[in-house]
C-alpha positions as CSV (number, residue, x, y, z in Angstrom):
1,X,127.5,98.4,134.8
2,X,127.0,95.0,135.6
3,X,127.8,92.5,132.7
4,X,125.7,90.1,131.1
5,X,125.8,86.5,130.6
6,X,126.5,87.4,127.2
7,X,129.8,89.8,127.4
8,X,133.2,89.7,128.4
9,X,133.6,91.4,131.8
10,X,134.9,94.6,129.7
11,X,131.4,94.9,128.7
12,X,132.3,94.4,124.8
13,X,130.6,90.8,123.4
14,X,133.0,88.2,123.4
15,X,135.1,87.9,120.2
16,X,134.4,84.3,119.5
17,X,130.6,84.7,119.7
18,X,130.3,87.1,116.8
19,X,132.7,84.8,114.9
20,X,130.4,81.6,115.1
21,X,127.4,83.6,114.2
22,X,128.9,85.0,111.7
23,X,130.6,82.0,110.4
24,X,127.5,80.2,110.4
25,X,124.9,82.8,108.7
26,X,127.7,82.8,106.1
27,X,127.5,79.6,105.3
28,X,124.2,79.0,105.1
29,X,124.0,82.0,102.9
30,X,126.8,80.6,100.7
31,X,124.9,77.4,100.3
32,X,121.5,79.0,99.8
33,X,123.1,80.8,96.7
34,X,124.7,77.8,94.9
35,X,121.3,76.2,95.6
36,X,119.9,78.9,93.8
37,X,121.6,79.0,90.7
38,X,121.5,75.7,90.2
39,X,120.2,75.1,86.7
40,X,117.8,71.9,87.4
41,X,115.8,74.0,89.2
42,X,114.7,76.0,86.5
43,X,113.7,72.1,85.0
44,X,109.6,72.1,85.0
45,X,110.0,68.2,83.6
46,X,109.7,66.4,87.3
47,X,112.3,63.5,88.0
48,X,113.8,61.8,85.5
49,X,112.7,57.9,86.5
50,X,115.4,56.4,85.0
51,X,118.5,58.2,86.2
52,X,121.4,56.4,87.3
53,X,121.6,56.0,91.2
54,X,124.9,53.6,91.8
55,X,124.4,53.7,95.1
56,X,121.5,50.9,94.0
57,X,123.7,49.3,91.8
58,X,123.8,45.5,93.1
59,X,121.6,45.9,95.3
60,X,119.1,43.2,93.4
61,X,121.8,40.6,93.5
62,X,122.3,40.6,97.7
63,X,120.6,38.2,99.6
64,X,117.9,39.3,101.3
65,X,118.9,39.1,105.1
66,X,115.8,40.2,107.4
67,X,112.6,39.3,109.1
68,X,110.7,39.3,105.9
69,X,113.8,37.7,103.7
């Protein structure tokens, strides 16, 4: 039997390629679960306008440095 691009020359699939898949489709579940039960998803209000971002937070104050500054 002739092996495939995808197997070990035993004829077994390599070790390390059921890891990573596995590895991967675990995490993406993981992440798709705590996404899930989040509980601001159950929120049928829409975005709050005024919430904090403080990533904007002195933004106003910078000069403005561009082509249409």
């Amino acid at each position: 039997m002739a092996a495939g691009p995808d197997s070990s020359p035993t004829g077994r699939p390599d070790v390390i390629d059921i890891f990573s898949i596995l590895l991967t489709h675990g995490l993406i579940l993981l992440v798709g679960w705590r996404l899930l039960t989040r509980a601001d998803l159950d929120a049928e209000d829409g975005a709050d306008e005024t919430q904090a971002r403080p990533w904007l937070a002195g933004q106003a104050d910078r000069p403005k440095t561009g082509p249409d500054a």
